[in-house]
N, C-alpha and C positions, 0 to 999 in steps of 0.2 A: 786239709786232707783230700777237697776233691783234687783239686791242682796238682798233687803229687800225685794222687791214683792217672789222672790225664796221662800225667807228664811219663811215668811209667808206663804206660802201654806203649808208647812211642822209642822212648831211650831208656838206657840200662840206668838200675836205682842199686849206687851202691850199699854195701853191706854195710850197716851202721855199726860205728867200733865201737870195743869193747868197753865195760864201765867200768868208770874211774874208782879210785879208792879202793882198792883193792878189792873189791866185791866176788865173792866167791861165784865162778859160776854155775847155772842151776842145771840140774840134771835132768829137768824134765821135759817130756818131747812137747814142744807147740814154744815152747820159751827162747830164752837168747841160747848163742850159741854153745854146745856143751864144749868144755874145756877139752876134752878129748879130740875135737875136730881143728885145722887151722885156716888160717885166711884162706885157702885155697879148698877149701869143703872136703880136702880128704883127711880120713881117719889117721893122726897120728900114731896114736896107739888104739888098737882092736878090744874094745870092753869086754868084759864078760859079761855071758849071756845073762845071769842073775841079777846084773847090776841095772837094770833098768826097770822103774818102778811105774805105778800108774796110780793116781790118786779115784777114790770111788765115787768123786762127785764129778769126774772131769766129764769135756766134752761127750756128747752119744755116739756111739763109730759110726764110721762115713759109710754110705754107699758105695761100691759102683758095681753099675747096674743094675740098681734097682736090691743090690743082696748088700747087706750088712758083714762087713768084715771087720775085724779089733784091730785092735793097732800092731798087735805083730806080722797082719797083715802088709799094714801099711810099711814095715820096713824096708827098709832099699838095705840091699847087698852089696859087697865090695864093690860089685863087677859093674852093678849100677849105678853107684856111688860116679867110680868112672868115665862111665859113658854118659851120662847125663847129659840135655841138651843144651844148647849153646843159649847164654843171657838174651832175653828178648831185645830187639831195637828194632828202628825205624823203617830197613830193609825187611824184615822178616815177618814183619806184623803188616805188610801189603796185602788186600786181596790177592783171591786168583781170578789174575786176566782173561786165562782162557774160557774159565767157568762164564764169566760176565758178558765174552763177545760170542759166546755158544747161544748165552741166552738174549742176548740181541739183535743175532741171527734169526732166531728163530722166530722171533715179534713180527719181522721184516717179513720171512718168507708166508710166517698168517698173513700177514695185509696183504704182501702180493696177491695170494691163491683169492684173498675177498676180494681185493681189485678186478683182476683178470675175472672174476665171474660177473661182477656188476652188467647190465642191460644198458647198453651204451642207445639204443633206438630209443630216437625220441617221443615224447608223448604228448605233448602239448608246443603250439607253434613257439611259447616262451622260452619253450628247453631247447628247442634247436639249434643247438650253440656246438659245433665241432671242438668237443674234448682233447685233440691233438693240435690244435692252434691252425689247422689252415684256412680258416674261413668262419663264418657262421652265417645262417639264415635268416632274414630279416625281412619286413613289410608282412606281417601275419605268417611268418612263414613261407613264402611264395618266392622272393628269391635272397638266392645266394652270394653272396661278396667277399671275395678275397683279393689280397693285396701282393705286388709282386716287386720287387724292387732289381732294376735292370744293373745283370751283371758286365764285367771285363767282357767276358767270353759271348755276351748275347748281342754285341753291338761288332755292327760290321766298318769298314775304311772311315766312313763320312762321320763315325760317332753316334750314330744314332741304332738302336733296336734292327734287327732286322723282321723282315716280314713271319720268317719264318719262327721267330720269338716269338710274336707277338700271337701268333696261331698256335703256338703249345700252350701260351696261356689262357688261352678259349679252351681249349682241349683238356687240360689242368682244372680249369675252374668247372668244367662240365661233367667234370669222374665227380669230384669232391662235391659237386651238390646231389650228388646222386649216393654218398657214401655217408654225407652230415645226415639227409632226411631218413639215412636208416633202411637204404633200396637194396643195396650195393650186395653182391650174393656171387656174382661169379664174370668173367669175361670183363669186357670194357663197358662198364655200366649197367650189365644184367639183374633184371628181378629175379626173387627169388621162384616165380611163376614162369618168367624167361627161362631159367635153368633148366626148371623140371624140363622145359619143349623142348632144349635145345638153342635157345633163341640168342642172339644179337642183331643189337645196333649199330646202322650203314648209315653214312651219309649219302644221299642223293643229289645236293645242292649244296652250294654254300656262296652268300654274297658277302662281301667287303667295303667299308668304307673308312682311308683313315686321313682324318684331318691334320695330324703331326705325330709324329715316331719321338717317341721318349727318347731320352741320351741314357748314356752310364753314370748310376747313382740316382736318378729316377723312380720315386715310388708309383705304381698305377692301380688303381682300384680298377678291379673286375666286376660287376656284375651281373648274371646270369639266370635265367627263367627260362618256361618250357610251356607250352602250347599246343594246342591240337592242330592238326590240317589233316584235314579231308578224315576218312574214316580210319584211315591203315596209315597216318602218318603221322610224325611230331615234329612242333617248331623248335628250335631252340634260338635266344633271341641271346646278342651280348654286349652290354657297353660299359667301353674303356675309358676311365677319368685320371686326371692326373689328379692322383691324392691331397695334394696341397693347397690347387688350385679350383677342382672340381670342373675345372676344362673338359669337359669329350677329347679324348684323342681319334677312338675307333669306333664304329660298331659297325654291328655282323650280325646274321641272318643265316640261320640253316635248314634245313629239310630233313628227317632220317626216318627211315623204314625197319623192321625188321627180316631178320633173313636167316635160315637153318643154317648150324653151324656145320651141321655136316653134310646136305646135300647143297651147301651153298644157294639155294633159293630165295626169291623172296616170299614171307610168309604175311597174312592176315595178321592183327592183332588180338591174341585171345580175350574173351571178356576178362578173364580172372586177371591176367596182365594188366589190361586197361582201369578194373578195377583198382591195382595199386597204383598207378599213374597220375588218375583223374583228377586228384585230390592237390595236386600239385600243379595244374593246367591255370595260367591268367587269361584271362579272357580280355585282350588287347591287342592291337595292332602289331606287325613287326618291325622292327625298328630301320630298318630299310625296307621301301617299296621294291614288290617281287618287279623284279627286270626279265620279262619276259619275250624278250627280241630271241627270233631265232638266230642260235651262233651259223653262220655258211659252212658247206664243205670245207673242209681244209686236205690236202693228201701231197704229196711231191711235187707236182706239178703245180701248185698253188703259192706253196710257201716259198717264205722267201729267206726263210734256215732252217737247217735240218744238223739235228744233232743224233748220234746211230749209238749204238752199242751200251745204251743205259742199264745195268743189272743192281737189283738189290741187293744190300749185304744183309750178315745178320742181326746185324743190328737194328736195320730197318724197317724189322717185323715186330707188329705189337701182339699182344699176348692172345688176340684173334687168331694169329697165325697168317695176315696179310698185311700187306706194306701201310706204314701209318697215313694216312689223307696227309701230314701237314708234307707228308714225303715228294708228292706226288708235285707241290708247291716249287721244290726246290730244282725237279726235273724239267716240270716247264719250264722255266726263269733259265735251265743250262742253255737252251736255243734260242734266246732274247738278246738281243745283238749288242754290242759293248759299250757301242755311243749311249744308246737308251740305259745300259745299267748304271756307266757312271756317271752323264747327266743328270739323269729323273729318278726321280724315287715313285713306287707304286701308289697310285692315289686310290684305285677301285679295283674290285676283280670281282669278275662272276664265274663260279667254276662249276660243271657238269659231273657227277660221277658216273662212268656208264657201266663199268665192270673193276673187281679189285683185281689187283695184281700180285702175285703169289711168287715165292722166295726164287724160283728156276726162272723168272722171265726175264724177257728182251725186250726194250723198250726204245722206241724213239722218238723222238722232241720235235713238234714241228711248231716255227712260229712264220705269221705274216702282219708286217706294220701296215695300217693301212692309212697312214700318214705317209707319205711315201716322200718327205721332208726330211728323213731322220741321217739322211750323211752331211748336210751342212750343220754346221756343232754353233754356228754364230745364229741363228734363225732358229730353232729349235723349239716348240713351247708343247702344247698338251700333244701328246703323239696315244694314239687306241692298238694292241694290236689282237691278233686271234694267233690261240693256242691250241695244239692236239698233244696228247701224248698218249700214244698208241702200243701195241706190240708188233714186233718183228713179223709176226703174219697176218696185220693188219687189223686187229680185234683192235676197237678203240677203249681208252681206258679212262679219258678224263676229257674234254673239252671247255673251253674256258677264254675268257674276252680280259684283258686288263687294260687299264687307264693309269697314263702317267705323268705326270707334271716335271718342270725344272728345281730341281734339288732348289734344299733353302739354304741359307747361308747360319751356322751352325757357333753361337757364343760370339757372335760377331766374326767371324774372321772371313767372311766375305762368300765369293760364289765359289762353288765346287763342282772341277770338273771344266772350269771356262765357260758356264753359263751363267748368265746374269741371276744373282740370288734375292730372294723374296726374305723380308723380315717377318720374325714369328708376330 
């Protein structure tokens, strides 16, 4: 019996035939089928209405809803006789779909709205773990480590990373420790104490040291920390390891100040500012010693290339609303003369920030080698030279010394560029 009630709900159960032996059939309603009706459930011939009895012990009449009706309630008429619905089967006894993915919609869109409210700022150094996978915090919370793996697109002729790669991932890894530890509030790295004044973050200096440039397919671990100098300034310290190896490729040394975003000045550090900062400060050396040689004049009459008519696009403005630092990278290096690019690769750089540069400027490129070796391509080895990049009316904007070595020879395939190559 359960088997057959199962199987029933699923597939049609036919009509069980009539009995043998000639057995008269019964006229009573709940019993087999009355003689009057045929395999096909319509009325043969139409009864009369007297002809249908009820015994007085039978079943109690049925409900529905919730009222008691007798059985000549319960009668179906021609017309419904008729129409009656179609035998249950396997199609028809489906749920409904849409009911079931309304309400699993709607689970979905709860947990959203409780996600999205959740307090992502962390509370303890063990939770400081960036929820969106770029990084997390780590040595008590002090610094931050993220991992970057070098694309097609970020590797220049020789195969290797370019300079200016390698500087958005200092830039990259230096937003997102400012956004894991729960700072991050408005501009490029703003507190939320920044905000209220108006305030961001300038770089004033920045040094370079890189021992070897990653190839394409290269993973590098970043890590990054932050430090005090002087009263009204912050360090920001960075080094670069090849993840596999735990090799140093780079590290980097910066300086930054704060400055009004709308009078463009440079401003003090509020206590309440510094208060949310402090906490975050290692008390350790930088990881490059400050290079404090003064850079010389450099102007037209000095240099020995001069590259003119430099303007930013739009694209080259960060959400400050002035040209990004690693920008300013790629304008020097326009006036750095052709032997030294495809020779050497950049080993050091120490760069000056003296003023930003804003979307309507004119800029020009000045370098001077002071290796003054650098047109014979056979003798050629560490060559130093000095950089300006200034505007069109002489305001200077960047100044800056780099160090460069003879390219290495890259997967073995020897020296690039015709100078003698160095093995990793």
């Amino acid at each position: 019996m359960v088997v057959t009630a199962a199987t029933g709900a699923f597939f049609p159960v036919a009509n069980p035939p009539p009995e043998s032996g000639g057995a008269k059939p019964s006229g009573k309603v709940g019993g087999s089928l009355p003689g009057s009706i045929d395999a096909r459930g319509l009325n043969a011939k139409k009864p009369a209405f007297g002809s249908l009895q009820a015994k007085a012990n039978a079943q109690a009449p049925p409900k529905v809803n919730g009222t008691k009706v007798g059985i000549m309630d319960g009668l179906k008429t021609d017309d419904e006789v008729f129409s009656s619905p179609p035998p249950r089967t396997f199609a028809n006894q489906l749920p409904d779909w849409s009911m079931l993915l309304a309400a699993i919609t709607t689970i979905f869109l709860a947990a959203e709205k409780q996600w999205m409210m959740l307090d992502w700022k962390p509370k303890r150094p063990d939770m400081l773990v960036d929820p969106f996978g770029l990084g997390k915090i780590v040595q008590d919370g002090l610094v931050f480590r993220q991992n970057f793996s070098i694309r097609s697109y970020e590797i220049g002729a020789d195969r290797t990373a370019s300079i200016e790669t390698m500087m958005n991932h200092l830039q990259e890894t230096a937003l997102n420790h400012v956004k894991c530890a729960g700072l991050m509030h408005g501009g490029f790295g703003s507190t939320p104490e920044m905000s209220k004044r108006n305030l961001i973050w300038v770089v004033t200096k920045m040094q370079v040291v890189v021992d070897r440039y990653p190839t394409w397919g290269d993973v590098v671990q970043v890590d990054t920390w932050v430090a005090a100098s002087g009263k009204n300034g912050m360090r920001r310290d960075w080094l670069v390891r090849d993840s596999s190896t735990g090799h140093v490729l780079m590290r980097a040394s910066s300086l930054w100040v704060m400055m009004n975003k709308e009078t463009r000045r440079l401003s003090k550090i509020p206590e309440e500012a510094r208060a949310e900062i402090e906490d975050y400060f290692v008390d350790s050396p930088p990881v490059i010693d400050d290079d404090s040689r003064k850079l010389p004049k450099l102007d037209e009459t000095t240099a020995d290339y001069i590259r003119t008519g430099l303007t930013p696009r739009w694209s080259d403005l960060d959400v400050n609303q002035h040209v990004n630092n690693v920008k300013y990278i790629g304008w020097i290096l326009e006036s750095a003369p052709m032997q030294i690019l495809e020779g050497c690769e950049l080993a050091a750089m120490t760069l000056e920030y003296r003023r930003e540069c804003r979307r309507d400027s004119v800029l020009q490129s000045l370098t001077s080698v002071l290796d003054k070796g650098v047109g014979d391509l056979d003798d050629i080895g560490n060559v130093q030279c000095q950089h300006l990049l200034r505007l069109e009316n002489g305001g200077e904007v960047v100044k800056g010394r780099t160090e460069w070595r003879p390219k290495r020879a890259i997967n073995g395939i020897g020296s690039i560029g015709g100078f003698p190559a160095e093995s990793f």
